[in-house]
N, C-alpha and C positions, 0 to 999 in steps of 0.2 A: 339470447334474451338478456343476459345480464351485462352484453356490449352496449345493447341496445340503452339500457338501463342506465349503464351508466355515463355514455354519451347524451342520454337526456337531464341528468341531473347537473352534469360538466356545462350544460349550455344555460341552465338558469342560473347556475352561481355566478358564471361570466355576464350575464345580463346585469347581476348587480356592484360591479364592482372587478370584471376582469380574473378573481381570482384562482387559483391553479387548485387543483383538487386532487388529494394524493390520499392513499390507504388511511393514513389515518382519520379523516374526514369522513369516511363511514361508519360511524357508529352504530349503525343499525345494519348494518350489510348481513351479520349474523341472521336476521329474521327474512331478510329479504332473500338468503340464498337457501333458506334452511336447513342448515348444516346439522346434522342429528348422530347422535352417540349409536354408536351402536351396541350391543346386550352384553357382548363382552369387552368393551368399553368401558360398559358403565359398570361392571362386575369386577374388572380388574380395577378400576378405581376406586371402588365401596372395598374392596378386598385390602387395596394397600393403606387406605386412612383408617381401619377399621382395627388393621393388624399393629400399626406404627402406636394408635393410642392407645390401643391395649398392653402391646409391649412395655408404654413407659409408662402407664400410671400403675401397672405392674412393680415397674421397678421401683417407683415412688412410695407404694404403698407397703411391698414387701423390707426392703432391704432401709426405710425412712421413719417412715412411721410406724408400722406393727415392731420393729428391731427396739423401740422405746417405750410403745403404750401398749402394747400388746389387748388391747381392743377387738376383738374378732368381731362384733359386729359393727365396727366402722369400717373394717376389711372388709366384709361382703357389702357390705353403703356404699363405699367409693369403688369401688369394681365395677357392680350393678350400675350404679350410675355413672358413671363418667360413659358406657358403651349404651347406655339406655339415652345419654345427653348427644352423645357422637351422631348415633341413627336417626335423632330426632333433627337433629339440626340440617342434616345431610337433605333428609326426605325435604326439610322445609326451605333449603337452599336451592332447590329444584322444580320446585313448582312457585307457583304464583299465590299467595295466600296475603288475607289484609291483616292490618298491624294491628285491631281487635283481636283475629283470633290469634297473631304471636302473644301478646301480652297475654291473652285466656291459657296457653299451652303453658306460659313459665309461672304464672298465677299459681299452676293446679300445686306444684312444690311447694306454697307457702303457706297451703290448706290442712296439710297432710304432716305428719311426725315434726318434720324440724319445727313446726308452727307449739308445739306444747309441750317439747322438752329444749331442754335449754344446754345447747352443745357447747364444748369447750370452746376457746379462742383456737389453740392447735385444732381441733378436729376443723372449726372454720374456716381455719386459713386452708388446709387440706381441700378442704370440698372446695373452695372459689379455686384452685389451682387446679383439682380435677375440670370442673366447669370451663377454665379458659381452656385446657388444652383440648378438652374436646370439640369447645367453639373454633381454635384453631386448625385442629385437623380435621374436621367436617365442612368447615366453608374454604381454606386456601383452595386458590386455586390450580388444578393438576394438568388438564388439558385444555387446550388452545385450539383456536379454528386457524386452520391452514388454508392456503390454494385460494385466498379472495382474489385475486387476479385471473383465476382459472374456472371455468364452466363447472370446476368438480368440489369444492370448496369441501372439509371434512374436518374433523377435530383428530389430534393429535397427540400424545402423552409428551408431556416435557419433562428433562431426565432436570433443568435446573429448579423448579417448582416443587420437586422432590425434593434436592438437595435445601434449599429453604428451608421446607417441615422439618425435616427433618433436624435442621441447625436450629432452630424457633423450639422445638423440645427437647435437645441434645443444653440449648442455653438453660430451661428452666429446671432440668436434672440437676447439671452443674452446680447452679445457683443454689438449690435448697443441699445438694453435698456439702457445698462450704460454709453456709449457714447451721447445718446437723451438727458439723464437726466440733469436736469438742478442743480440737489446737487452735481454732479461731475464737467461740468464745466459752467459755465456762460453763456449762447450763446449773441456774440454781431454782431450784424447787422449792415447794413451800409444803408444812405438816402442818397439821390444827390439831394441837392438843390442849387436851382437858386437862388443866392446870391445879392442882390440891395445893400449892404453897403460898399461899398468896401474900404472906409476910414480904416474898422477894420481888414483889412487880414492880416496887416503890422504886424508881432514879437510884438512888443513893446505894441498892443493893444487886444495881446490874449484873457484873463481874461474877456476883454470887449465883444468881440465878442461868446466866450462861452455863457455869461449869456446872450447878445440878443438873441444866439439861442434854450436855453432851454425855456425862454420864450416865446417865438415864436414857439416853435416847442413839447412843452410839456412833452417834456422826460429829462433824463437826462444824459448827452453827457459825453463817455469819452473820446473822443479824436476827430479831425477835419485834413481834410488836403484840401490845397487851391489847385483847379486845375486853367482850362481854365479860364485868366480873360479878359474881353471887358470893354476894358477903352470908348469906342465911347459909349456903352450902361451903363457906371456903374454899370457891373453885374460881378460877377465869381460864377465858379458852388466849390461848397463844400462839400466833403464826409466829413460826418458824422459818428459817430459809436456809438451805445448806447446800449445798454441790453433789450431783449427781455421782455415782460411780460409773465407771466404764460398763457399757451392757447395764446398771441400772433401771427399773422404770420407776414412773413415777404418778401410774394413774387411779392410786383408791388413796392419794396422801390426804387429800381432802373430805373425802368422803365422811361423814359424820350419824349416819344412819344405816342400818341393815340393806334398807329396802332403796337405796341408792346406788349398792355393787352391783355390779353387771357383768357377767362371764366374758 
């Protein structure tokens, strides 16, 4: 059948132009021979993109980001999600579905929490890194249709398609390790404090108000900027910027209200 097949295709392309017809010229030969996964096929495949994204946005989130913000509900967010992103994309890389209902699936995320709190720049950049690597290891591709030359055509595990994912998240580990690191650049933070002197905010009494705030405040400040100030209360609030300690965090510096902290 599929000689047949494709000694009849071979003979209208030479009608129009002579041309030689080789493997790759079939683009569709997949449908035409119907080459079909078979359960533990497709089990060992969902098993090893399932395991590989878990493993590293594990690693991302344990030993990256909770090691600094110590966040425990951005830990169960990016875990949850990134294998709730992975399955999703998996199931929809596999069937046939229209580009209404993708957009309606990634829509429903913008509905929901992150739509009416307002998340850090770090925790964002976090979640778009969870998101690609899931996009990543849910669509590369793992197996390959074999045997188009042969009556028996079937899909196959390819050991270098592996080695790719796996180098594709092995790079964006790397990447955010030398970026975390504190020998490449300095991490400085910022405090908001409620400021009672306000004699010192004035240019001319910088130097003075630096050293009351290192004293006061126990670190050691590279730089300040005056915001809001209330002359009725003799107060102005002042960001602060100082350099992290090693082990350090640095996620309630900002906070200015009770009902702002989050366990």
């Amino acid at each position: 059948m599929i000689d047949r097949l494709f000694r009849f295709v071979q003979d209208d392309l030479a009608a129009f132009g002579n041309a030689d017809l080789n493997d790759d010229m079939l683009f569709d030969v997949q449908t035409i021979t119907d080459a079909m996964m078979t359960t533990s096929q497709k089990m060992c495949e969902l098993g090893i993109r399932f395991a590989m994204n878990l493993l590293v946005c594990w690693i991302l989130v344990q030993f990256f980001y909770y090691k600094k913000s110590r966040r425990r509900d951005y830990y169960f967010t990016f875990m949850i999600f990134s294998s709730a992103m992975l399955l999703l994309l998996y199931i929809m890389g596999n069937v046939e579905v229209g580009v209404g209902l993708t957009l309606g699936l990634f829509a429903i995320f913008g509905i929901i929490r992150y739509r009416t709190e307002t998340v850090p720049i770090r925790e964002m950049t976090y979640l778009f890194v969870i998101i690609a690597l899931a996009a990543a290891n849910g669509l590369a591709p793992l197996y390959q249709v074999i045997g188009l030359a042969t009556d028996t055509p079937h899909y196959a595990l390819i050991t270098g398609n592996i080695f790719v994912m796996a180098a594709v998240n092995a790079l964006i580990v790397a990447l955010i390790a030398i970026l975390e690191s504190d020998r490449l650049v300095k991490h400085t933070t910022t405090k908001l404090v409620l400021y009672d002197r306000i004699e010192l905010i004035v240019p001319e009494k910088r130097e003075e108000l630096l050293q009351d705030l290192e004293n006061r405040l126990g670190v050691k400040i590279d730089n300040v900027e005056i915001g809001h100030v209330d002359f009725l209360k003799d107060a102005a609030f002042i960001k602060v910027y100082y350099r992290l300690g090693k082990g350090e965090s640095n996620s309630v510096n900002t906070i200015t209200r009770a009902k702002d902290y989050v366990e």
